[in-house]
GUDO-714955 format. One record per atom (N, C-alpha, C): x, y, z; residue number from 1. Coordinates in steps of 0.001 Angstrom, whole numbers. Example, Ala and Ser with C-alpha at 12.3 -4.5 7.8 and 13.67 -1.06 7.14 Angstrom:
// residues 2
ATOM        px        py        pz   num
ATOM     13190     -5690      7800     1
ATOM     12300     -4500      7800     1
ATOM     13200     -3300      7800     1
ATOM     12850     -2250      7080     2
ATOM     13670     -1060      7140     2
ATOM     12900        30      7870     2
// end
This chain:
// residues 81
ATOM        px        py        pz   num
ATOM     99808     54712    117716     1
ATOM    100925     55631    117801     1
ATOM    101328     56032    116377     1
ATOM    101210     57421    116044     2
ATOM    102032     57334    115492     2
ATOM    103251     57789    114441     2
ATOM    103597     57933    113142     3
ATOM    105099     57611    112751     3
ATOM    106131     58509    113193     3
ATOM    105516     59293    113705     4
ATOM    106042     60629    113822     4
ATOM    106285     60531    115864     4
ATOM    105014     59920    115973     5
ATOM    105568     59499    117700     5
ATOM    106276     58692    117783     5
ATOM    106607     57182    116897     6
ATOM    107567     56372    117279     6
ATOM    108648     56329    116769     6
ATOM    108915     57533    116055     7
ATOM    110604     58038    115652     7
ATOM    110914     59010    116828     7
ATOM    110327     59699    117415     8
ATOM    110818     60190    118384     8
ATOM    110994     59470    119841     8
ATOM    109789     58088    119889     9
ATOM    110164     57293    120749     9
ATOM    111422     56933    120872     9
ATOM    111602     56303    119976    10
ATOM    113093     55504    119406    10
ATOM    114734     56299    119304    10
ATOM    114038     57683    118860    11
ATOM    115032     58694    119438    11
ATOM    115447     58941    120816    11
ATOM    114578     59222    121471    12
ATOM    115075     59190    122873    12
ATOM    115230     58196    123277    12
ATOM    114812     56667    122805    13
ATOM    115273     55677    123357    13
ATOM    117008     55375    123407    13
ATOM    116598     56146    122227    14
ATOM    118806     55798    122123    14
ATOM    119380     56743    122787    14
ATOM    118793     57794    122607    15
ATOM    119849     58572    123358    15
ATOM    119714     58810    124928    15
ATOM    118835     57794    125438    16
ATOM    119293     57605    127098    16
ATOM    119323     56262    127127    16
ATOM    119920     55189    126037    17
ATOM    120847     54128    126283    17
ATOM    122342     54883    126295    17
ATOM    122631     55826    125462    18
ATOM    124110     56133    124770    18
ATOM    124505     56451    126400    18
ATOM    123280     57852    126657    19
ATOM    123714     58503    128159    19
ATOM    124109     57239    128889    19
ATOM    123318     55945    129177    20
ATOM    123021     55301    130504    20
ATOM    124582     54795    130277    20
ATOM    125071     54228    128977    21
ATOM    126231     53394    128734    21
ATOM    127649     54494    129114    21
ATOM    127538     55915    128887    22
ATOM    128625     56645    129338    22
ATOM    128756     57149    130418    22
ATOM    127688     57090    131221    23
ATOM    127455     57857    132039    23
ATOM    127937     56734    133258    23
ATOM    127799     54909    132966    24
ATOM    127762     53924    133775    24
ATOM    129151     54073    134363    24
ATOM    129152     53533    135810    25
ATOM    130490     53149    136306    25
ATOM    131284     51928    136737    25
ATOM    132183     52097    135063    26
ATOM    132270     51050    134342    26
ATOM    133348     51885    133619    26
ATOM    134473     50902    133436    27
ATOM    135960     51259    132963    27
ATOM    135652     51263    131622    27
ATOM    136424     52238    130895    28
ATOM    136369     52620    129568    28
ATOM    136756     51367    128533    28
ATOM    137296     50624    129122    29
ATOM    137444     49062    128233    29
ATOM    136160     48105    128285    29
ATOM    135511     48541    129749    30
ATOM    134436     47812    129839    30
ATOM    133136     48460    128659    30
ATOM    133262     49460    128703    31
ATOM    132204     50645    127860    31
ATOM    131962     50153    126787    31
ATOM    133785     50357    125858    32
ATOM    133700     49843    124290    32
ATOM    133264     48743    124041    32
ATOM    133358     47707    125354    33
ATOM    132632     46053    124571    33
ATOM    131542     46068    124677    33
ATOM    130933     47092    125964    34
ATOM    129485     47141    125519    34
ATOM    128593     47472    124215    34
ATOM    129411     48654    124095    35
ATOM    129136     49874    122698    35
ATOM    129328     48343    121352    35
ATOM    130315     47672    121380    36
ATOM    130975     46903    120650    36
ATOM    129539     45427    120506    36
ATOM    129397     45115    121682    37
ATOM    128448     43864    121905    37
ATOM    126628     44623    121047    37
ATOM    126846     45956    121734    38
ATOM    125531     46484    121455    38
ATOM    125476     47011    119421    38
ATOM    126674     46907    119167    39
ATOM    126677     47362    117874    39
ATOM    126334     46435    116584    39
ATOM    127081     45547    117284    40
ATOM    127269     43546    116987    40
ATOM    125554     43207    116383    40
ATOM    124844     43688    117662    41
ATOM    123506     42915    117983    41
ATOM    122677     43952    116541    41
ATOM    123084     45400    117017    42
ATOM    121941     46092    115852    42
ATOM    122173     45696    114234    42
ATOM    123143     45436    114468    43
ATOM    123622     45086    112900    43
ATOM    123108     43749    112498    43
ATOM    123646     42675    113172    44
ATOM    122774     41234    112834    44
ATOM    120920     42159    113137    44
ATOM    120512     42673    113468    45
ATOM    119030     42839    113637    45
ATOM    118737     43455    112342    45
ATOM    119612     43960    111658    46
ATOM    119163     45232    110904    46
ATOM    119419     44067    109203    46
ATOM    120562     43323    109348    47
ATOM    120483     42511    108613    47
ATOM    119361     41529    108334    47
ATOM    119124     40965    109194    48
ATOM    117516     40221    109434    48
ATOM    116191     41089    108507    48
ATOM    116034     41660    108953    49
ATOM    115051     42851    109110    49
ATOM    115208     43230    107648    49
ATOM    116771     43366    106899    50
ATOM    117112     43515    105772    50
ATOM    116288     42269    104486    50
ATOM    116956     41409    105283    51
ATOM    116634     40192    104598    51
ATOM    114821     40372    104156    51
ATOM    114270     40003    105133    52
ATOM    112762     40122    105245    52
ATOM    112431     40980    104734    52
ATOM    112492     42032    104548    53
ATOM    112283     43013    103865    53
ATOM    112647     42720    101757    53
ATOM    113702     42239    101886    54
ATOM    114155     42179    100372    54
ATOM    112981     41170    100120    54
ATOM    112812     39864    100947    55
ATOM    111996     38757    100234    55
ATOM    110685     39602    100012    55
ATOM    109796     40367    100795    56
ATOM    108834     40543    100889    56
ATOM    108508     41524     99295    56
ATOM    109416     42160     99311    57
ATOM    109317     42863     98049    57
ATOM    109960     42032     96800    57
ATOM    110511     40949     96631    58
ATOM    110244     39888     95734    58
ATOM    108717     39079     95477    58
ATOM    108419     39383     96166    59
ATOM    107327     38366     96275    59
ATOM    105770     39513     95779    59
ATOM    106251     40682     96286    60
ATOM    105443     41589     95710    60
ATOM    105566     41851     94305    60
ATOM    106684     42053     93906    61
ATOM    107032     42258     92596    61
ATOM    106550     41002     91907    61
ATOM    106561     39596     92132    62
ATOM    106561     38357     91178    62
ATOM    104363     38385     91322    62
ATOM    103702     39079     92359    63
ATOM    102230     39096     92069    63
ATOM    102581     40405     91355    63
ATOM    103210     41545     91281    64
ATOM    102573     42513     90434    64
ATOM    102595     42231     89132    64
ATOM    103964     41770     88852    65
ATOM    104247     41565     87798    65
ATOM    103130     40404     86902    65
ATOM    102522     38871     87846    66
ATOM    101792     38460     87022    66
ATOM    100269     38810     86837    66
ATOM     99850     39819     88014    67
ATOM     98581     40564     87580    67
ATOM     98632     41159     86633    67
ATOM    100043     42236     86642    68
ATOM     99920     42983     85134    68
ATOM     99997     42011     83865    68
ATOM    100738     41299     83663    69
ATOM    100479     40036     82577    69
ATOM     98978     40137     82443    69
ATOM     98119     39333     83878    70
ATOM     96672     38727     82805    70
ATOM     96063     40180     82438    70
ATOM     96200     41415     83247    71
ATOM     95543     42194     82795    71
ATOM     95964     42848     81197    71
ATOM     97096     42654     81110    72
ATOM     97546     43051     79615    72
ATOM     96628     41551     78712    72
ATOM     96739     40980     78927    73
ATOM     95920     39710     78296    73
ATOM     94246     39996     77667    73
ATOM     94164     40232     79133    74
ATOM     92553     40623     79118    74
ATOM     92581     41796     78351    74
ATOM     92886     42865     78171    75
ATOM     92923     44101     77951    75
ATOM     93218     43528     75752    75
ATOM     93974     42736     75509    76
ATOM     94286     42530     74179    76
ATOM     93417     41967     73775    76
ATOM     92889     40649     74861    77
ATOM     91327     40101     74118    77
ATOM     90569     40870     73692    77
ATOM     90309     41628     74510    78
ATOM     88940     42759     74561    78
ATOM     89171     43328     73618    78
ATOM     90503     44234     72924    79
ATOM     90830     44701     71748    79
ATOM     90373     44089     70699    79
ATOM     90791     42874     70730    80
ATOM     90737     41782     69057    80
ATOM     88825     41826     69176    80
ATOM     88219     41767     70079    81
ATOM     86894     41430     69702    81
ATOM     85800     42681     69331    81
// end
């Protein structure tokens, strides 16, 4: 699939949860804790997801950074000789 199909997946996925949640019959106090419970959840997900994301690009950065080291190394040997 793809990036371009599963942003539009995900698009319509939400917007026939939003429909299914306003459209439900279900008292307007009941609605907001849904909207409220469902908002709760994307946010801890998005935080997660945050997280993992930051480490992964630490960890990228600490190999780029020491490849570029030996290659500056190598690259100065080769100079001096």
């Amino acid at each position: 699939m793809t990036s371009k199909k599963k942003h539009r997946f995900l698009l319509g996925a939400l917007v026939g949860a939003t429909a299914g949640i306003l459209l439900a019959p279900k008292s307007g106090k009941e609605t907001r804790a849904d909207i409220k419970k469902g908002g709760k959840k994307a946010y801890k997900k998005a935080r997660a997801t945050g997280a993992k994301t930051v480490a992964q690009a630490k960890k990228v950065k600490r190999t780029v950074t020491r490849d570029a080291k030996k290659a500056a190394k190598s690259v100065s040997h080769t100079k001096k000789k």
